[in-house]
C-alpha positions as protocol buffer text, in pm:
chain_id: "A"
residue {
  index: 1
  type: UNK
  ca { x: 0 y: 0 z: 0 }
}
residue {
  index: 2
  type: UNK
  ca { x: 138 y: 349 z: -90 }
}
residue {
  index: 3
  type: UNK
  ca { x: 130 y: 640 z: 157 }
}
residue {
  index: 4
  type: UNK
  ca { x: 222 y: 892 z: -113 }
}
residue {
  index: 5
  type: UNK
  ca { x: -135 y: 1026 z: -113 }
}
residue {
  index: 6
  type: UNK
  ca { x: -121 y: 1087 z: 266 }
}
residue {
  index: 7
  type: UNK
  ca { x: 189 y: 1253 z: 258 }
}
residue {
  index: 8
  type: UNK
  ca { x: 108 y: 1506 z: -37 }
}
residue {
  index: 9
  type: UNK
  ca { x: -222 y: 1558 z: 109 }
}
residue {
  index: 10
  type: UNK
  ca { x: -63 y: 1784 z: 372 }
}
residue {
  index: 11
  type: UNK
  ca { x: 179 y: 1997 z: 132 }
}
residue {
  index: 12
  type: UNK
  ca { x: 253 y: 2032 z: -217 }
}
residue {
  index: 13
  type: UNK
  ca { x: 579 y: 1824 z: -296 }
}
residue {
  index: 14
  type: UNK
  ca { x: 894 y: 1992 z: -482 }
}
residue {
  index: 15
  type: UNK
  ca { x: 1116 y: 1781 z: -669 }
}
residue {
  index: 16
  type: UNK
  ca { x: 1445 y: 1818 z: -846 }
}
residue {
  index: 17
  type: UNK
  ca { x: 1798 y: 1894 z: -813 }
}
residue {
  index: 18
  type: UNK
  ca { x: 1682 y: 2237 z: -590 }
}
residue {
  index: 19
  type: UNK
  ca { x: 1617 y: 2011 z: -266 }
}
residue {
  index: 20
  type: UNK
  ca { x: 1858 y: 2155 z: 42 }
}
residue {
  index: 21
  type: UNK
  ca { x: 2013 y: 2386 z: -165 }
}
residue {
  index: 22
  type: UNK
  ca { x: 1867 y: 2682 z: 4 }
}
residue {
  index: 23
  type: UNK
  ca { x: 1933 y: 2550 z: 336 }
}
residue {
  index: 24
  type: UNK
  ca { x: 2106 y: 2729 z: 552 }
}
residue {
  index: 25
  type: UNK
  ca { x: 2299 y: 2436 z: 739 }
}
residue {
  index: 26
  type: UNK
  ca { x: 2656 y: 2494 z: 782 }
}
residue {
  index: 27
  type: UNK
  ca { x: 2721 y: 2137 z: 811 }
}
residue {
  index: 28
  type: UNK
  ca { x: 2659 y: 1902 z: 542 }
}
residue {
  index: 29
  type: UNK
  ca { x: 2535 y: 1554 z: 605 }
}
residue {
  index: 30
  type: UNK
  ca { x: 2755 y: 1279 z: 385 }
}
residue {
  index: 31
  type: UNK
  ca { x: 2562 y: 1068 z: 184 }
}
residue {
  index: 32
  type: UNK
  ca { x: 2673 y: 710 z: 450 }
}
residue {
  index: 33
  type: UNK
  ca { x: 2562 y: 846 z: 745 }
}
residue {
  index: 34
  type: UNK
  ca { x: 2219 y: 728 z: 560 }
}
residue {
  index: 35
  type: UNK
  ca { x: 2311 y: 389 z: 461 }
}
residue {
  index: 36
  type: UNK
  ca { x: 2399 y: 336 z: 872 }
}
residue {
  index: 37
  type: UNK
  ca { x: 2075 y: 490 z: 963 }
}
residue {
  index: 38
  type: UNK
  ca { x: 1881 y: 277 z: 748 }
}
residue {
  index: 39
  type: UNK
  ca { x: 2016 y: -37 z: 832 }
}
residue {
  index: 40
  type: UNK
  ca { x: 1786 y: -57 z: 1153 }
}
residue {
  index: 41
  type: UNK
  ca { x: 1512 y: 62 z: 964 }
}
residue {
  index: 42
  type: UNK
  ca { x: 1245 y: 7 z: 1281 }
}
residue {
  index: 43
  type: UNK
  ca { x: 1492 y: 192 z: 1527 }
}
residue {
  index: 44
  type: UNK
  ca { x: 1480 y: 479 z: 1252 }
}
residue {
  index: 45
  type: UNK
  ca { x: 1060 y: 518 z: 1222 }
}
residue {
  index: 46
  type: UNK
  ca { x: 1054 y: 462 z: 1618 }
}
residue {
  index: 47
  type: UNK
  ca { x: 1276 y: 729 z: 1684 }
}
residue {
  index: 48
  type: UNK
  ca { x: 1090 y: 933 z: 1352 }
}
residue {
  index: 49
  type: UNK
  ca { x: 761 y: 920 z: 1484 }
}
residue {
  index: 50
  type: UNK
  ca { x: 928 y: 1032 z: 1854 }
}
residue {
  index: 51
  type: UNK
  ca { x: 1045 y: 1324 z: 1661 }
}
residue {
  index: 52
  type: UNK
  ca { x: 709 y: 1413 z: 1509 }
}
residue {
  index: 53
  type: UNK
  ca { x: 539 y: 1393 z: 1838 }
}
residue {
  index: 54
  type: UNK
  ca { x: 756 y: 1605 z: 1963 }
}
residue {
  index: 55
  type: UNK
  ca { x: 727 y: 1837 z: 1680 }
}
residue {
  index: 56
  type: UNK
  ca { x: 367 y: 1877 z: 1723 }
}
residue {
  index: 57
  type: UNK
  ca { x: 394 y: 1922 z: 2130 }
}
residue {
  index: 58
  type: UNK
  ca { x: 657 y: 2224 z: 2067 }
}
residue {
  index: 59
  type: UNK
  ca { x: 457 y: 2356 z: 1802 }
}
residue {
  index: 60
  type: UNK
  ca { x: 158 y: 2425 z: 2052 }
}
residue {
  index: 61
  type: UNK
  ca { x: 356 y: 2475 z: 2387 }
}
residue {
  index: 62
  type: UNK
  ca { x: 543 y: 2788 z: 2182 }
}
residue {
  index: 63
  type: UNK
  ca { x: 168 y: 2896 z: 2144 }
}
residue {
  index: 64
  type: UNK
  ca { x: 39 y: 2864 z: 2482 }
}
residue {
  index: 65
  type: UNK
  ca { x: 333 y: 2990 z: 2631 }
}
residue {
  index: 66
  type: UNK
  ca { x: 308 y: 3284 z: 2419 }
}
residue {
  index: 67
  type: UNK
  ca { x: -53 y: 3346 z: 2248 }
}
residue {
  index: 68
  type: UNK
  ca { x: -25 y: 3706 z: 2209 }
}
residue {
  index: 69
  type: UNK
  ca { x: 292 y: 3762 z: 1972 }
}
residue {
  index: 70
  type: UNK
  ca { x: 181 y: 3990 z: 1662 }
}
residue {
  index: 71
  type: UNK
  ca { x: 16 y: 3993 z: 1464 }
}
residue {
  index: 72
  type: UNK
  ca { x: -183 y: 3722 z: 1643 }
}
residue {
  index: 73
  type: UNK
  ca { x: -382 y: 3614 z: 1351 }
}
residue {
  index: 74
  type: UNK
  ca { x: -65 y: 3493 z: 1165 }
}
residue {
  index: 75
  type: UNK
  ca { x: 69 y: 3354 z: 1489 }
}
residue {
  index: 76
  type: UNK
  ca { x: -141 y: 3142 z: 1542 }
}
residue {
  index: 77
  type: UNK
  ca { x: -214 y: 3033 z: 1214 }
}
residue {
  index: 78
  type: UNK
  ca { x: 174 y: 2934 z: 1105 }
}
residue {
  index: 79
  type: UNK
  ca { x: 202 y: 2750 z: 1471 }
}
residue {
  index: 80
  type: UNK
  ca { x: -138 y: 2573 z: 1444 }
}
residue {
  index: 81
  type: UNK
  ca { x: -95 y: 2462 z: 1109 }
}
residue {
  index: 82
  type: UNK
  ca { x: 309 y: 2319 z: 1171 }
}
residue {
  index: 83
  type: UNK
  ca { x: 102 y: 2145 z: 1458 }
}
residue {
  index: 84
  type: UNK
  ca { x: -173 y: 1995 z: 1232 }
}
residue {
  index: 85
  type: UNK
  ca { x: 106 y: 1900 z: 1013 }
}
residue {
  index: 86
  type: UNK
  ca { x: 337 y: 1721 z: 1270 }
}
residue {
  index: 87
  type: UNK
  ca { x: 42 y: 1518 z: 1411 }
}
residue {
  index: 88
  type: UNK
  ca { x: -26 y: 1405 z: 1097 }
}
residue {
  index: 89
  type: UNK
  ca { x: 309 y: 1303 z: 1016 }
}
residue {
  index: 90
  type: UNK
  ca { x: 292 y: 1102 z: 1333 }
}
residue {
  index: 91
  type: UNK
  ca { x: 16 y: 911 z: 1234 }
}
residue {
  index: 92
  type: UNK
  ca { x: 167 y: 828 z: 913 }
}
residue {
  index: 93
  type: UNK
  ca { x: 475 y: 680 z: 1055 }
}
residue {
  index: 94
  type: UNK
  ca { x: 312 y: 538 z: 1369 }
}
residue {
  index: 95
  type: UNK
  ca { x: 69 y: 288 z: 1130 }
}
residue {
  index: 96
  type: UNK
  ca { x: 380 y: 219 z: 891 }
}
residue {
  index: 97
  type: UNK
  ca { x: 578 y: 118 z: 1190 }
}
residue {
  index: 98
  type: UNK
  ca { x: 284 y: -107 z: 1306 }
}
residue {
  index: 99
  type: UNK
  ca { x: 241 y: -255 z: 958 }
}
residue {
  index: 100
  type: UNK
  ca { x: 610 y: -384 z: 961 }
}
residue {
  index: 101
  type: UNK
  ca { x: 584 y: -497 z: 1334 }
}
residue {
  index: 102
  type: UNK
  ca { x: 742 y: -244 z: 1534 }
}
residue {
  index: 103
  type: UNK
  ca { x: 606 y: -11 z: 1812 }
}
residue {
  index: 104
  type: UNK
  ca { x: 654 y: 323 z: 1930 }
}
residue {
  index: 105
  type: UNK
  ca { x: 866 y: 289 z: 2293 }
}
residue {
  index: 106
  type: UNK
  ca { x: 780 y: 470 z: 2572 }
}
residue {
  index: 107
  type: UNK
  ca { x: 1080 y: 613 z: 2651 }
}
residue {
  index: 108
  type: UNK
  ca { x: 1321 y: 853 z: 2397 }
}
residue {
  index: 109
  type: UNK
  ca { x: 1578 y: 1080 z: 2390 }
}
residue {
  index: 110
  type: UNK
  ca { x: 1747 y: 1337 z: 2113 }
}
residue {
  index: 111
  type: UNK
  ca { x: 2038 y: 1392 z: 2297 }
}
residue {
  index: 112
  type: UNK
  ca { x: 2092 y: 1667 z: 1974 }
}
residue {
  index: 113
  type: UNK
  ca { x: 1737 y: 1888 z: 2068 }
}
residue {
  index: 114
  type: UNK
  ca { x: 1870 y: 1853 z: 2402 }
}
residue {
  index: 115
  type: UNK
  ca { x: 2212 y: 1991 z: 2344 }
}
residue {
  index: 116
  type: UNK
  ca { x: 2055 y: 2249 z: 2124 }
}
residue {
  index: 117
  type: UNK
  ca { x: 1787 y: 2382 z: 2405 }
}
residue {
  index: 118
  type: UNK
  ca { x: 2028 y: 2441 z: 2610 }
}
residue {
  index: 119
  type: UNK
  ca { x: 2126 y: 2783 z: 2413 }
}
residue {
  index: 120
  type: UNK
  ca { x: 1806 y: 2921 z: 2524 }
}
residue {
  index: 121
  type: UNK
  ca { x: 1809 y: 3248 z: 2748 }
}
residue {
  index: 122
  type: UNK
  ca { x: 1537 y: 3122 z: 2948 }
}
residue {
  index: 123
  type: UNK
  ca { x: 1404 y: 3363 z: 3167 }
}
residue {
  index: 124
  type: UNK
  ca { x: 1450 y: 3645 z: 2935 }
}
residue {
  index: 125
  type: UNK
  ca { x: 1099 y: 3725 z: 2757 }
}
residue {
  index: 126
  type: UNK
  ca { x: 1177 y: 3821 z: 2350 }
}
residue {
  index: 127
  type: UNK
  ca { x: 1507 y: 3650 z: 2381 }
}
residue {
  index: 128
  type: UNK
  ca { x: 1375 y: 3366 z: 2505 }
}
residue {
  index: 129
  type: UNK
  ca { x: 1096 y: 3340 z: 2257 }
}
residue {
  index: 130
  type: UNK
  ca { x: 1313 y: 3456 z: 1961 }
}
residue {
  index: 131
  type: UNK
  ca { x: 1565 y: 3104 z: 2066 }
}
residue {
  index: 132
  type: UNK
  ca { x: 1290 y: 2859 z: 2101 }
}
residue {
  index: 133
  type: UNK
  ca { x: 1198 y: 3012 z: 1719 }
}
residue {
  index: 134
  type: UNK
  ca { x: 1499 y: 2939 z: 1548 }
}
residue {
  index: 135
  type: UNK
  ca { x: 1614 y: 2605 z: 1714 }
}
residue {
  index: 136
  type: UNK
  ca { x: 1301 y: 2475 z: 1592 }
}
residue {
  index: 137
  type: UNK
  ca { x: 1371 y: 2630 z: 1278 }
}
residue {
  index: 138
  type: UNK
  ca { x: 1737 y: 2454 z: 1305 }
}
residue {
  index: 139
  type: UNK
  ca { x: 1593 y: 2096 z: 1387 }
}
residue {
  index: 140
  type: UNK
  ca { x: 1351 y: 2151 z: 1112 }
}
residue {
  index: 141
  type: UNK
  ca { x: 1614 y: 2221 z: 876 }
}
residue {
  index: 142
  type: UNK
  ca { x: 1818 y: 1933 z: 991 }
}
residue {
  index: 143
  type: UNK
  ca { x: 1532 y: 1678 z: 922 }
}
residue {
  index: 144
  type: UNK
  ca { x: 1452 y: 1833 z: 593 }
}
residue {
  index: 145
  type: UNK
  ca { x: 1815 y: 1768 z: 459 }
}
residue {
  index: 146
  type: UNK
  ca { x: 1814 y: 1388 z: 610 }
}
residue {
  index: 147
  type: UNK
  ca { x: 1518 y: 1295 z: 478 }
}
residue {
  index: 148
  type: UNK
  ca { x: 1609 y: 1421 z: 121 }
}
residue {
  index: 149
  type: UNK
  ca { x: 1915 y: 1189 z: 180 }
}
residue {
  index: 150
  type: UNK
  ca { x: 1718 y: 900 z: 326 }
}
residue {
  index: 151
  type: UNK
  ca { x: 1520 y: 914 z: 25 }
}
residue {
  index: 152
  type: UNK
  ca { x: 1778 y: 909 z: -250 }
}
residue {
  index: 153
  type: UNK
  ca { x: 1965 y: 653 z: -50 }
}
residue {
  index: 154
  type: UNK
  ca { x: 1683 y: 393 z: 42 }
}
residue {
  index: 155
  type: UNK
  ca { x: 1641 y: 40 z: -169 }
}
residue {
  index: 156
  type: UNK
  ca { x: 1300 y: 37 z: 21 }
}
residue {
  index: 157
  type: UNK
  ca { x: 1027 y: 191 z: -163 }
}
residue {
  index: 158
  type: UNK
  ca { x: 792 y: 234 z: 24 }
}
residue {
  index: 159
  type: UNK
  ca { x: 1059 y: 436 z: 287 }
}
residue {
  index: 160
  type: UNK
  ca { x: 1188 y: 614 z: 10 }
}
residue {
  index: 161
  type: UNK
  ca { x: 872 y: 784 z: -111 }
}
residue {
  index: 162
  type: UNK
  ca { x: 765 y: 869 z: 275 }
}
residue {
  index: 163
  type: UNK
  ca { x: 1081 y: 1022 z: 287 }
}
residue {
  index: 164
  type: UNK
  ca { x: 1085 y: 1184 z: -2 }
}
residue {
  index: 165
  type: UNK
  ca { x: 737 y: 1316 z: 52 }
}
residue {
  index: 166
  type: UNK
  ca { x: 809 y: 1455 z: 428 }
}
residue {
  index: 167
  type: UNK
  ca { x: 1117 y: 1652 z: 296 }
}
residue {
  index: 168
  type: UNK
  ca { x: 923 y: 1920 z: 171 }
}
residue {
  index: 169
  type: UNK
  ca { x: 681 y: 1957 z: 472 }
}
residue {
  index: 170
  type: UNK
  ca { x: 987 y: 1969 z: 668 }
}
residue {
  index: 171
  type: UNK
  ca { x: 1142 y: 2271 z: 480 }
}
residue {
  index: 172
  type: UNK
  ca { x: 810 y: 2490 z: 490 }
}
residue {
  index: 173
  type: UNK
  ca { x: 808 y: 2461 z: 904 }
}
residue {
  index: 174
  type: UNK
  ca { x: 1196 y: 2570 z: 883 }
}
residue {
  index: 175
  type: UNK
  ca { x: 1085 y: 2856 z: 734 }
}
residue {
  index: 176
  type: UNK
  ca { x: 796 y: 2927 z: 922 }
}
residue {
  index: 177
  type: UNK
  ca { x: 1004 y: 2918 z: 1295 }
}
residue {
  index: 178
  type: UNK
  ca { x: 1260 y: 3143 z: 1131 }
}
residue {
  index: 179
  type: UNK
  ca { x: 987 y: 3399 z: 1007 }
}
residue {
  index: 180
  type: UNK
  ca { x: 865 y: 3417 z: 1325 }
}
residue {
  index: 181
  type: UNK
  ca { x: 1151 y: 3457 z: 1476 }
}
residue {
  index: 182
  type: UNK
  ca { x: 1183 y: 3738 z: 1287 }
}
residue {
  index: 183
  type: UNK
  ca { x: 877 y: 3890 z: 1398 }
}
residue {
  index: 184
  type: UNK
  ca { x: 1073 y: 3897 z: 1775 }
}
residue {
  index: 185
  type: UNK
  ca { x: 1360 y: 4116 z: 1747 }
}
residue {
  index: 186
  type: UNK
  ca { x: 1539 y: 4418 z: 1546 }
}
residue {
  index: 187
  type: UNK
  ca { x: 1665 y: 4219 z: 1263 }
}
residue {
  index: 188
  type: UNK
  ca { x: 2026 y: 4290 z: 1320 }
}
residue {
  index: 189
  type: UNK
  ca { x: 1979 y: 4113 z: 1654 }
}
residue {
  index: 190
  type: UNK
  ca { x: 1824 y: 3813 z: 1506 }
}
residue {
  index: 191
  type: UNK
  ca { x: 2078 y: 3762 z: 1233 }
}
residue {
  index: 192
  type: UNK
  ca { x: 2352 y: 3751 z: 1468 }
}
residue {
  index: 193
  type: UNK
  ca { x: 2161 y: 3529 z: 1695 }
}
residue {
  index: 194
  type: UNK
  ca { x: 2105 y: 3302 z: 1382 }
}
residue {
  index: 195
  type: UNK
  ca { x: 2479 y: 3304 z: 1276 }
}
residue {
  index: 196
  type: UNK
  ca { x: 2570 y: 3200 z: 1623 }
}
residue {
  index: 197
  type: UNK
  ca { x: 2296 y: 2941 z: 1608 }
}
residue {
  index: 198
  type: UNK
  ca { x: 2399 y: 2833 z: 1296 }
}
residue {
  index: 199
  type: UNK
  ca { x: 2748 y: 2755 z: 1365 }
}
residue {
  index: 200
  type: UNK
  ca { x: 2629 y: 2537 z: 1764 }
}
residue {
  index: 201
  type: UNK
  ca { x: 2370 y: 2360 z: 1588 }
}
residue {
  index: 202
  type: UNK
  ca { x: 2708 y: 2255 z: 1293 }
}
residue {
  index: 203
  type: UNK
  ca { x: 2927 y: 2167 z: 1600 }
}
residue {
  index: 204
  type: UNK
  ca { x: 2623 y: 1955 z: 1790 }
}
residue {
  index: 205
  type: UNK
  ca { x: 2511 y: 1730 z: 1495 }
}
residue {
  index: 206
  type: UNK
  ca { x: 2859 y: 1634 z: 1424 }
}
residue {
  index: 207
  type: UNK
  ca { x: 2929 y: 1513 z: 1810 }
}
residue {
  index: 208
  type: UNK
  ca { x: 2634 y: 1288 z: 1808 }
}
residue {
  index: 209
  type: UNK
  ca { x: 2684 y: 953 z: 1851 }
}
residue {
  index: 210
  type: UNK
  ca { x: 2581 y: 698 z: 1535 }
}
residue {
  index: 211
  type: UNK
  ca { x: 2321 y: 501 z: 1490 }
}
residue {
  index: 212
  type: UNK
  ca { x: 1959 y: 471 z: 1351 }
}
residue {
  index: 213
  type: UNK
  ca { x: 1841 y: 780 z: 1451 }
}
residue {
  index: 214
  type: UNK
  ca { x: 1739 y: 1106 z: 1235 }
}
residue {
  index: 215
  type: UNK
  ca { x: 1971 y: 1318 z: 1438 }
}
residue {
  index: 216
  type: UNK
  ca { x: 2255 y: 1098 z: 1468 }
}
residue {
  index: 217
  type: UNK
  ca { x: 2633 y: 1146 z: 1395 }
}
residue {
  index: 218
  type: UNK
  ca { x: 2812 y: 944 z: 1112 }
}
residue {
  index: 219
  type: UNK
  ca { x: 3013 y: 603 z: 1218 }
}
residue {
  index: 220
  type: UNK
  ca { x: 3438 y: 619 z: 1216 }
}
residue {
  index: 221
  type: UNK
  ca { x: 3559 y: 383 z: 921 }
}
């Protein structure tokens, strides 16, 4: 059974040579670090549909933390809508996963969101705020450019087009976090937060540890 449908039921897929391109990352992701992902491929939709569940939860915390961030009406649109889109995601993976006779663990960490939150200036209002914005926008970007590898790198089909398919989605919430984020500060003070960001967020993915996870570092030969 395909789950194309499902997946371009959410967002208009782009194709072609153009995908990652105009991310910002300034760490690229070599082409084996998929091949070792994908050869536990349950591990990798367990920890997946983690990360969408997630996703969704940040999506509307950032909202009820702070409804009233202007304008409002496109506040709470952009946040809702990453939300609706995350929760579907879950779904998708969650019943694929099932179908192939895994399950979704209880426990689950991402030791790389966790090394990344830890920039936040908690305590400290629009700073605060304007951080939580663009390290979403970072992890966003991060699992746009590894599922456009996971894709081109998968002899599974059926993984291949979910990945390929959730790229996309992936790359309009990056954009979305980092708009708003935008909406925060003077935009000389967000562009230097998001160069510093930038340059962590390079330094963090590269000290993970391997394995079959989305956000995981690249095995030693």
């Amino acid at each position: 059974m395909s789950i194309e449908p499902e997946i371009n039921s959410s967002r208009e897929i782009e194709t072609g040579a153009a995908r990652g391109v105009d991310l910002p990352l300034r760490y690229r992701t070599p082409s084996v670090w998929a091949r070792q992902a994908l050869c536990e491929p349950l591990a990798l939709l367990n920890d997946h549909a983690h990360l969408e569940k997630k996703a969704a939860t940040n999506a509307l915390d950032v909202l009820c933390r702070w409804p009233t961030a202007r304008p409002t009406e496109n506040w709470v649109s952009a946040l809702t809508t990453v939300a609706r889109d995350e929760a579907e995601h879950l779904a998708i993976v969650t019943r694929l996963l099932a179908r192939r006779g895994g399950e979704l663990t209880r426990e689950h960490r991402n030791t790389y969101a966790n090394e990344l939150r830890r920039l936040v200036r908690l305590g400290e209002g629009p700073l605060e705020l304007m951080d939580r914005l663009m390290i979403s926008a970072l992890i966003e970007s991060r699992s746009c450019e590894r599922f456009e590898l996971l894709s081109r790198h998968c002899d599974d089909a059926e993984l291949a087009r979910l990945y390929g398919g959730l790229w996309a989605s992936e790359n309009g919430h990056y954009r979305i976090f980092l708009e708003l984020s935008r909406m925060v500060g003077k935009p000389a003070v967000v562009e230097e937060r998001w160069n510093f960001m930038l340059n962590r967020e390079a330094e963090i993915i590269q000290s993970q540890p391997p394995g079959a996870k989305m956000h995981s570092g690249v095995a030693s030969d």
